[in-house]
VONURO-301781 format. One record per atom (N, C-alpha, C): y, x, z; residue number from 1. Coordinates in nm, 2 decimals, m for minus. Example, Ala and Ser with C-alpha at 12.3 -4.5 7.8 and 13.67 -1.06 7.14 Angstrom:
<recs>
{y->m0.57 x->1.32 z->0.78 seq->1} $
{y->m0.45 x->1.23 z->0.78 seq->1} $
{y->m0.33 x->1.32 z->0.78 seq->1} $
{y->m0.22 x->1.28 z->0.71 seq->2} $
{y->m0.11 x->1.37 z->0.71 seq->2} $
{y->0.00 x->1.29 z->0.79 seq->2} $
</recs>
This chain:
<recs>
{y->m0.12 x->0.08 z->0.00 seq->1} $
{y->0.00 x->0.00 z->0.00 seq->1} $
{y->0.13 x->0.09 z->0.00 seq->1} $
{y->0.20 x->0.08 z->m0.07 seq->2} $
{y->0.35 x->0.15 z->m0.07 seq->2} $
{y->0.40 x->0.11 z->0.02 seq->2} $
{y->0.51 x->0.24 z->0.09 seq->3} $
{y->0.56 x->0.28 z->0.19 seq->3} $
{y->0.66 x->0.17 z->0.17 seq->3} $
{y->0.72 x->0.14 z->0.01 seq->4} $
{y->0.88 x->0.06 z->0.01 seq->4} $
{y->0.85 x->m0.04 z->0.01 seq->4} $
{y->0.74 x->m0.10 z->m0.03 seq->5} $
{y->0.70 x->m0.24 z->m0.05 seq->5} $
{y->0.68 x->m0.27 z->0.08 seq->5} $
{y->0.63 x->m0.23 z->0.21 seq->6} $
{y->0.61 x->m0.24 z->0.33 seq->6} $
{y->0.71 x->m0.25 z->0.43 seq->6} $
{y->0.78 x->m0.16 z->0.37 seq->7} $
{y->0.91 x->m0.17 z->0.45 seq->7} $
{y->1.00 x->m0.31 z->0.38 seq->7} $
{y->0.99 x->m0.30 z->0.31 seq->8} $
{y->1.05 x->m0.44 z->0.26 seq->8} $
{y->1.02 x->m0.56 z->0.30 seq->8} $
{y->0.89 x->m0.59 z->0.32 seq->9} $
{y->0.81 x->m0.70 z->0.38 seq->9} $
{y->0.82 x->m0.73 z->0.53 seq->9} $
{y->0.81 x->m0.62 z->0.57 seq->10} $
{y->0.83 x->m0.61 z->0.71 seq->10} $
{y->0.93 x->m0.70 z->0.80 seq->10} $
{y->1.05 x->m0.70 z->0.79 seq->11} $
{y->1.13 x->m0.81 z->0.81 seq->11} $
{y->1.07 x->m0.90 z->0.83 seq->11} $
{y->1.02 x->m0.98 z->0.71 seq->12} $
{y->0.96 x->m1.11 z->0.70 seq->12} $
{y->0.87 x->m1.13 z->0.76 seq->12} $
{y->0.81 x->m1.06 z->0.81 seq->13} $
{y->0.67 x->m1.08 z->0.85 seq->13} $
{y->0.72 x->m1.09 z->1.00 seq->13} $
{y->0.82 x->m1.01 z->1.06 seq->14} $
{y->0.87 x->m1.01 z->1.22 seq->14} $
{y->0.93 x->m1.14 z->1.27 seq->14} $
{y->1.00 x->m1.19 z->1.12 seq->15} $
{y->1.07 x->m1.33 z->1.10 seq->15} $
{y->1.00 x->m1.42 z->1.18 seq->15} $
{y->0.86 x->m1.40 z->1.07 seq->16} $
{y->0.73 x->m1.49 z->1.09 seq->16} $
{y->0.67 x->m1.52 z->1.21 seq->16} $
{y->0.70 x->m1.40 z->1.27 seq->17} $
{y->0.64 x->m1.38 z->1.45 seq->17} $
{y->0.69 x->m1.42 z->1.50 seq->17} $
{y->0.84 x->m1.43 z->1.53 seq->18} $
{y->0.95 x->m1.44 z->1.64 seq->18} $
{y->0.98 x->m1.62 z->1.60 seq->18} $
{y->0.97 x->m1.59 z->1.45 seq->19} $
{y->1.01 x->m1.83 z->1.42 seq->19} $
{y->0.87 x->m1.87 z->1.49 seq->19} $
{y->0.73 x->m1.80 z->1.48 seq->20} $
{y->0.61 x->m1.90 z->1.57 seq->20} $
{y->0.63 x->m1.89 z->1.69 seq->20} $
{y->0.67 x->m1.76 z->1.79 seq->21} $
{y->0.71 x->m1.74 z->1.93 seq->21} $
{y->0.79 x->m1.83 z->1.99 seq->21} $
{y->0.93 x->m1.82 z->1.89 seq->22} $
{y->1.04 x->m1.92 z->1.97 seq->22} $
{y->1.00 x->m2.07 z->1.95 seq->22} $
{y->0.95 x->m2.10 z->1.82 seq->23} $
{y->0.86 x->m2.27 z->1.83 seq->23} $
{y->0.79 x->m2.31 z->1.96 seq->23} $
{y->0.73 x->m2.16 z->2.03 seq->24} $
{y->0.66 x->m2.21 z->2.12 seq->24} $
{y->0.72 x->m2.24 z->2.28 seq->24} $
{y->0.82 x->m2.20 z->2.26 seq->25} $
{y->0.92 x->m2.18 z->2.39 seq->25} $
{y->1.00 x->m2.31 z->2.40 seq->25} $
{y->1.06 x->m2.36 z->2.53 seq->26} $
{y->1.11 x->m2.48 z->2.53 seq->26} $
{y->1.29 x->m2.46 z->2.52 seq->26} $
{y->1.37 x->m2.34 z->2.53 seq->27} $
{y->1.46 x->m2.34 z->2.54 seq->27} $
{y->1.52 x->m2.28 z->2.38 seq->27} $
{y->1.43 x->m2.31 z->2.29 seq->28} $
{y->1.41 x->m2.19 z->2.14 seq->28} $
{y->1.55 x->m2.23 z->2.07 seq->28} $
{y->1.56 x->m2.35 z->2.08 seq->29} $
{y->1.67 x->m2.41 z->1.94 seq->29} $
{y->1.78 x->m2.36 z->1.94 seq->29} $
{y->1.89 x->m2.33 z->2.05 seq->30} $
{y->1.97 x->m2.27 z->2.07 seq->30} $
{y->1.99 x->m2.06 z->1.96 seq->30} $
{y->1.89 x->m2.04 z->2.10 seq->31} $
{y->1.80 x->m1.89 z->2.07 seq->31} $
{y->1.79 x->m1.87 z->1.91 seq->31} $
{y->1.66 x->m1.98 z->1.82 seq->32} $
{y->1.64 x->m1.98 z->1.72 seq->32} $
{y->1.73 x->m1.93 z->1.64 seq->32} $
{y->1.88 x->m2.06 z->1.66 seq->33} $
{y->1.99 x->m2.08 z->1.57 seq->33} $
{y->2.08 x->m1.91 z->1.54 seq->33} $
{y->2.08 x->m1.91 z->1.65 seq->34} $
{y->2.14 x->m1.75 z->1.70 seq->34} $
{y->2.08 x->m1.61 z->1.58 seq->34} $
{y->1.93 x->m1.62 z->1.59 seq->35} $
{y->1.85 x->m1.58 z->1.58 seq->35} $
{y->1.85 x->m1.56 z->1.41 seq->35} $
{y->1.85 x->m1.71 z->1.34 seq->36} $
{y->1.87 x->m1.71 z->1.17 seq->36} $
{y->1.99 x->m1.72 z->1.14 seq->36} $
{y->2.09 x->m1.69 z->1.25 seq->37} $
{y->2.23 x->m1.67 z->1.20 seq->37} $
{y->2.23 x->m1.51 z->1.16 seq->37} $
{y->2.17 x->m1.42 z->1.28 seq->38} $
{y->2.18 x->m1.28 z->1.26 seq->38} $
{y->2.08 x->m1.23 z->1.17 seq->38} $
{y->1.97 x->m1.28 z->1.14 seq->39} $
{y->1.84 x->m1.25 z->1.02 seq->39} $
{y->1.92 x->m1.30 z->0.85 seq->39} $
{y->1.99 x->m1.37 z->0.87 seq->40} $
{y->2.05 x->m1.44 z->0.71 seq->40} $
{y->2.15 x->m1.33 z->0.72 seq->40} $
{y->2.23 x->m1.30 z->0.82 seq->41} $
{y->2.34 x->m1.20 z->0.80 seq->41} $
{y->2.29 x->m1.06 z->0.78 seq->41} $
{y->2.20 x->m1.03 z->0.79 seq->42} $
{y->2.12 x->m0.88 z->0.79 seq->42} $
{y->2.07 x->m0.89 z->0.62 seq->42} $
{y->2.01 x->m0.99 z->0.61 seq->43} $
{y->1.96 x->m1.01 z->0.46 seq->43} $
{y->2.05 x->m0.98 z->0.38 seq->43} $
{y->2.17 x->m1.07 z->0.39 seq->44} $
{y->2.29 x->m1.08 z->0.28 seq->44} $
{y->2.34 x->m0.93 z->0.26 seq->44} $
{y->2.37 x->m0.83 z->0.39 seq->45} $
{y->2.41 x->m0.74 z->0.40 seq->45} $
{y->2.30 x->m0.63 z->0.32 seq->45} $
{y->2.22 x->m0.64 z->0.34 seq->46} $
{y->2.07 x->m0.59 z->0.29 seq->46} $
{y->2.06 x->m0.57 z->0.13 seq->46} $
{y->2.15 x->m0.71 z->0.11 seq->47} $
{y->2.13 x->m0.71 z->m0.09 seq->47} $
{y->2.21 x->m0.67 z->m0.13 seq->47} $
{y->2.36 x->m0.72 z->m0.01 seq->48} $
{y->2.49 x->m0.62 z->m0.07 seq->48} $
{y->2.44 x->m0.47 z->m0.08 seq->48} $
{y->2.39 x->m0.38 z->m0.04 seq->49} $
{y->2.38 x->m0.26 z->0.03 seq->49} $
{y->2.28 x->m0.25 z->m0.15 seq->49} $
{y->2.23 x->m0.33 z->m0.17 seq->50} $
{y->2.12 x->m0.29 z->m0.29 seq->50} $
{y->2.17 x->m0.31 z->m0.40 seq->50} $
{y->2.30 x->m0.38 z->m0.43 seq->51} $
{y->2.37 x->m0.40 z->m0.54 seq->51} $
{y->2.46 x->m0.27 z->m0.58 seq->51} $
</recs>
């Protein structure tokens, strides 16, 4: 498996952990929102940076 293709994925896949973790928690929605505010803002910055 390639080193860039992994590192690339990787994100997503932590995404994946932390959206099932905080589903399971009772105080998540707040946390969550917080949470895909700072992951969508890392991404966008992420593509600007690749452009």
């Amino acid at each position: 498996m390639p080193y860039r293709w992994t590192n690339a994925l990787a994100p997503q896949i932590l995404f994946i952990y932390v959206f099932i973790y905080l589903k399971g928690t009772t105080h998540s929605n707040q946390h969550f929102r917080s949470c895909v505010k700072w992951y969508r803002a890392r991404v966008s910055s992420r593509a600007h940076f690749h452009l």
